[in-house]
C-alpha positions in Angstrom: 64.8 114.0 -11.8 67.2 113.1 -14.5 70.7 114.3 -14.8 71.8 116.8 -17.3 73.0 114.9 -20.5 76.4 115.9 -21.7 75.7 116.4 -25.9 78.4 114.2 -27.9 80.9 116.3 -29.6 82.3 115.4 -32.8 86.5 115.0 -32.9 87.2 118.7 -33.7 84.5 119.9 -31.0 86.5 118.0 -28.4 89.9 119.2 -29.3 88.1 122.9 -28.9 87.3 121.6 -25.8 90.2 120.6 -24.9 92.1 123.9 -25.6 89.6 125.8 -23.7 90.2 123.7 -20.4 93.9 124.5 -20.9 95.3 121.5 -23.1 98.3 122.9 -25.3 98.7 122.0 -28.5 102.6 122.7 -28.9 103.7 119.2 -29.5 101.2 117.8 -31.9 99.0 120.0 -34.3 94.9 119.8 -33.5 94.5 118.3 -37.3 96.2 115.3 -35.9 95.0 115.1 -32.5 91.6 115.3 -34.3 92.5 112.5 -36.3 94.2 110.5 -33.6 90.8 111.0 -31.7 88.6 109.2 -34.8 91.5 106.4 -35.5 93.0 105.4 -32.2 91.2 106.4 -28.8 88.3 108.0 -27.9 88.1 110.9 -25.5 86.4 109.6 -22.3 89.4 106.9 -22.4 92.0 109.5 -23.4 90.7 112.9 -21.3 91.1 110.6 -18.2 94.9 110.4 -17.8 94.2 114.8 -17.3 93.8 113.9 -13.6 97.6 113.5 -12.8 97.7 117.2 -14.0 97.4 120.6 -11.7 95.1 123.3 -12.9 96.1 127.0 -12.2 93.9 128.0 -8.7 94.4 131.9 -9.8 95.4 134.4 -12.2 94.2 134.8 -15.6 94.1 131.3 -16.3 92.6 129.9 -13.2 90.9 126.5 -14.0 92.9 125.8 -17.0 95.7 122.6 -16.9 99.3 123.5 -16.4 101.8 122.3 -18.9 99.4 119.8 -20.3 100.2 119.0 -23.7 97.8 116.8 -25.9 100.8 114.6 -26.7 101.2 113.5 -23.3 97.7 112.1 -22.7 98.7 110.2 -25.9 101.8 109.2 -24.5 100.4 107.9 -21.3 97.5 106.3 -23.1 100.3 104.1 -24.9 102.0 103.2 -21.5 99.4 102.1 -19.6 98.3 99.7 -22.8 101.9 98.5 -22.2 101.3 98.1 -18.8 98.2 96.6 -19.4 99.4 93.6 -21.6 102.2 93.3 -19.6 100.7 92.6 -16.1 97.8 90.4 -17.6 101.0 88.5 -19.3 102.1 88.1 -15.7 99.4 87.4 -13.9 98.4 84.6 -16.4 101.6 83.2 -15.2 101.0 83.8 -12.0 97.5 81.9 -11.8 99.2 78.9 -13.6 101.9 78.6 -10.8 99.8 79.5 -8.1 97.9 76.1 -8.9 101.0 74.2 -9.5 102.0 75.5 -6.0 99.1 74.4 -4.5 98.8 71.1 -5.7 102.8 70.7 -4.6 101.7 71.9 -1.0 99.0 69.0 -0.9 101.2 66.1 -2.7 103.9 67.2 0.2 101.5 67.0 3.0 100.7 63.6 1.8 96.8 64.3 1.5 95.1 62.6 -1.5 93.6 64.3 -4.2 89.7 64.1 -3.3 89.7 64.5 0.4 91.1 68.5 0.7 88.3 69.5 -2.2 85.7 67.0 -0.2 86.3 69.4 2.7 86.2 72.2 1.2 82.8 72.0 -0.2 81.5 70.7 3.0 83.1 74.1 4.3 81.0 76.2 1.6 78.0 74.0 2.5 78.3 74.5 6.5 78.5 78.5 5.8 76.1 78.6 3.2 78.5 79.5 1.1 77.7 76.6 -1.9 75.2 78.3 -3.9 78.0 80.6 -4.9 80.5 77.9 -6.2 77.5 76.3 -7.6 77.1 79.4 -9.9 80.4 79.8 -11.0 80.5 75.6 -12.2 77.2 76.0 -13.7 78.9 78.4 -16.4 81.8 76.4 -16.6 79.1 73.7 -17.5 77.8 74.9 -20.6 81.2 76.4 -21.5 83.6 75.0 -24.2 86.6 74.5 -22.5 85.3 73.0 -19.3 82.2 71.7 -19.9 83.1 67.8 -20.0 85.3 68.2 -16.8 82.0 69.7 -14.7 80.3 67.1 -16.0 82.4 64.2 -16.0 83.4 64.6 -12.0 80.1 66.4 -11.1 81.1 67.2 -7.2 83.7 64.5 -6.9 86.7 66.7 -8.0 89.9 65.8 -7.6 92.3 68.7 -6.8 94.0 68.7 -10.3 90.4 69.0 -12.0 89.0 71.2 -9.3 91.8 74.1 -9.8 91.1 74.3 -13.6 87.3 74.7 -13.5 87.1 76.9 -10.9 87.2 81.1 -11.7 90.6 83.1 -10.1 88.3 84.6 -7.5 87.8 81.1 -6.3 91.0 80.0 -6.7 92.2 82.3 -4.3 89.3 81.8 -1.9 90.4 78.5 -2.1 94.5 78.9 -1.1 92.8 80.7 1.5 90.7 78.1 2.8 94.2 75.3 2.5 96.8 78.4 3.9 94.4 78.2 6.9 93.7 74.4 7.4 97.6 74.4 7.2 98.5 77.9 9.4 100.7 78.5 6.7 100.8 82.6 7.8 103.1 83.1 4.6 100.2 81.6 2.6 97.8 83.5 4.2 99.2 86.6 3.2 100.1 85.7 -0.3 96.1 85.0 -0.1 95.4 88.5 0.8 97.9 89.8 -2.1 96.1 87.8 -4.8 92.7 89.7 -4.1 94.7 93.0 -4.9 96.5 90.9 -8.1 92.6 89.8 -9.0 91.4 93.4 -9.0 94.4 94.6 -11.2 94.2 91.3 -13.6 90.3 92.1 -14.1 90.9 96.1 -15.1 93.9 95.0 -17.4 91.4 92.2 -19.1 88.8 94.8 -19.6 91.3 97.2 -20.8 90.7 99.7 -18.2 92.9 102.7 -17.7 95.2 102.3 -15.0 97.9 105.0 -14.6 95.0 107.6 -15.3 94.8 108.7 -11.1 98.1 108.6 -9.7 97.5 110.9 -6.2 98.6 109.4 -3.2 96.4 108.2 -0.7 94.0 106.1 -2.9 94.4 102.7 -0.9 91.8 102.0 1.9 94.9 99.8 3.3 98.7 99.6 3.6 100.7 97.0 0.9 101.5 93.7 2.4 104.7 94.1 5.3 106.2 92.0 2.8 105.9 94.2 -0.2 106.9 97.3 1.8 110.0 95.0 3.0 111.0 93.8 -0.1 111.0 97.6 -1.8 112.7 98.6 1.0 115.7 96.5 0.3 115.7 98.9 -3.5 117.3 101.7 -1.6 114.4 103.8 -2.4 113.4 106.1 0.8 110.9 105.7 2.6 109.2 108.8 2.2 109.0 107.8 -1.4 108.4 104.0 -0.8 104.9 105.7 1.8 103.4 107.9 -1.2 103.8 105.6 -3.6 102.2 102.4 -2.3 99.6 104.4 -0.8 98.1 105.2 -4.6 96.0 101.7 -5.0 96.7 101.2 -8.6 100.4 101.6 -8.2 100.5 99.5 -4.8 98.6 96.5 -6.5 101.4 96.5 -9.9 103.9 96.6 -7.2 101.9 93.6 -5.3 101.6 91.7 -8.5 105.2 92.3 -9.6 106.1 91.0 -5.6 104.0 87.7 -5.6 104.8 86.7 -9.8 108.7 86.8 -8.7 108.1 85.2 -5.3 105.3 82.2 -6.7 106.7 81.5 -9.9 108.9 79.4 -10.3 109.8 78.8 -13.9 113.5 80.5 -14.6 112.4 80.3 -18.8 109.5 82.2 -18.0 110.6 84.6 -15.3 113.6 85.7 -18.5 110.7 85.7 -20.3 109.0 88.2 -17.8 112.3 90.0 -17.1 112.5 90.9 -21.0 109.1 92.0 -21.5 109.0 94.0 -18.1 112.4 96.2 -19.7 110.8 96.8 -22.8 107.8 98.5 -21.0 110.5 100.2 -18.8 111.9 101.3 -21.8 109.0 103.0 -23.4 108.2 104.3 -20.0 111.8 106.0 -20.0 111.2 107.3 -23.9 109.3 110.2 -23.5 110.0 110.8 -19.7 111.6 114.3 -20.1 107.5 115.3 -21.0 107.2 115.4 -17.5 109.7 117.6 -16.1 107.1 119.8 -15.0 105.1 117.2 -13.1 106.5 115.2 -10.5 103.4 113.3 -9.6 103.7 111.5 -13.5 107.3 111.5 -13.3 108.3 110.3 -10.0 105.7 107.5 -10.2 106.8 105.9 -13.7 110.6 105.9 -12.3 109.1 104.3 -9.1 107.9 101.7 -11.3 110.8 101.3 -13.3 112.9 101.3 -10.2 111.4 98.1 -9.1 111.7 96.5 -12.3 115.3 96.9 -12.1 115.8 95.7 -9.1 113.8 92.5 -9.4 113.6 91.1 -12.5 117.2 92.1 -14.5 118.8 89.2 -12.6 116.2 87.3 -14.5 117.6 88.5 -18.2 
């Protein structure tokens, strides 16, 4: 049995569409929401961010959205771009001083270079776990950038080589593996952090929407005790701080923005961080009065922005 196929609509057939379910078009005329729909964004992409808005449950106009203007789904479609270049700016940071931290950690512990990576591929072996890693360097191998280092060391990496031909997913399976040989319970969690950072880095490099479902209660589990910890120490309440981190989009950006300040270590690129983090707070806070109407929107882009403030302007 196959499903029913939707038919594709052309521009001016979805903005129809789109006034039917509700969708005003008070703020920007349907000739130029048609024509932002064939220059800029396409509707699956742009329809999505419809999700953070109610829909009347009675009345004359039961079904349709309330106070849902067409120029706010372009609005949020330009923040979460911003959002999205900004985080994967981070976390590109982030991955680079994660393995500079790393590599400190072993250097300090006096361990050479070759013997932690020695057991950790005798760990993968033991659990049957090599094939995996085995994959991953196997497309590093016939890859530009990496190829002559998988090659050159074939299985007798030393650290320094081994945390640039390895994928993030790996990397972090790896600070893992040394946070446990070490019972470093601080790296551990950081550990645990990264996979949330990982899943957010991955849907900001394959430009998926991110703000487009912000409803509480989206997380299968609770951010970090040292993530709720640190935005506690905002003044924001904890009622607030609860509902917030419970949506899993907004609870890994607040994870990411926790572990870049706490890993990184670079004061020219934490200013560097700080001033593109208030840009994106300020076009967060330009069209903000949109949402007067809808607290769910509006009370989650100020929780954003809220943390900003409090942890990266002593960075400016």
């Amino acid at each position: 049995m196959y499903k029913e196929l939707k038919p594709m609509l052309a521009a001016n057939e979805l903005i129809e569409h789109l006034s039917e379910k509700g969708v005003k078009f008070d703020m920007i005329s349907k000739e130029n929401a048609q024509k932002y729909l064939e220059e800029n964004n396409n509707y699956f992409k742009l329809s999505s961010y419809r999700k953070s808005f109610s829909k009347y449950d009675k009345g004359d106009n039961i079904g349709k959205y309330i106070n849902l203007d067409f120029k706010m789904l372009i609005d949020l479609s330009i923040i979460d771009m911003r959002i999205r270049k900004t985080m994967l700016s981070i976390v590109l940071d982030l991955e680079h001083y994660t393995k500079v931290k790393l590599l400190s950690i072993i250097e300090n512990e006096n361990k050479d270079g070759y013997t932690i990576v020695e057991d950790y591929l005798q760990y993968l072996k033991d659990n049957n776990e090599y094939e995996y890693l085995e994959n991953e360097l196997h497309k590093n191998k016939t890859g530009t950038y990496c190829g002559d280092l998988v090659t050159k060391y074939d299985e007798e990496y030393p650290i320094w080589v081994f945390l640039e031909i390895i994928p993030f997913g790996r990397l972090i399976k790896f600070y893992r593996y040394v946070a446990e040989k070490l019972q470093n319970r601080k790296m551990i969690d950081e550990s645990y952090m990264l996979m949330d950072v990982r899943e957010l880095r991955n849907a900001c490099a394959h430009n998926n929407c991110i703000i487009n479902d912000l409803k509480a209660n989206t997380s299968k589990y609770s951010a970090n005790y040292r993530v709720q910890n640190e935005v506690a120490k905002t003044g924001i309440s904890k009622k607030v701080r609860d509902n917030k981190l419970s949506n899993i989009r907004i609870k890994q950006l607040i994870t990411l923005l926790y572990l870049n300040k706490n890993i990184t270590t670079s004061e020219g690129i934490l200013r560097y961080q700080a001033k593109i983090l208030n840009e994106l707070k300020d076009r967060i806070e330009h069209h903000i009065d949109y949402y007067n109407t809808n607290e769910l929107i509006q009370t989650s882009l100020n929780f954003l922005n809220k943390i900003i403030d409090n942890w990266y302007n002593n960075n400016i």
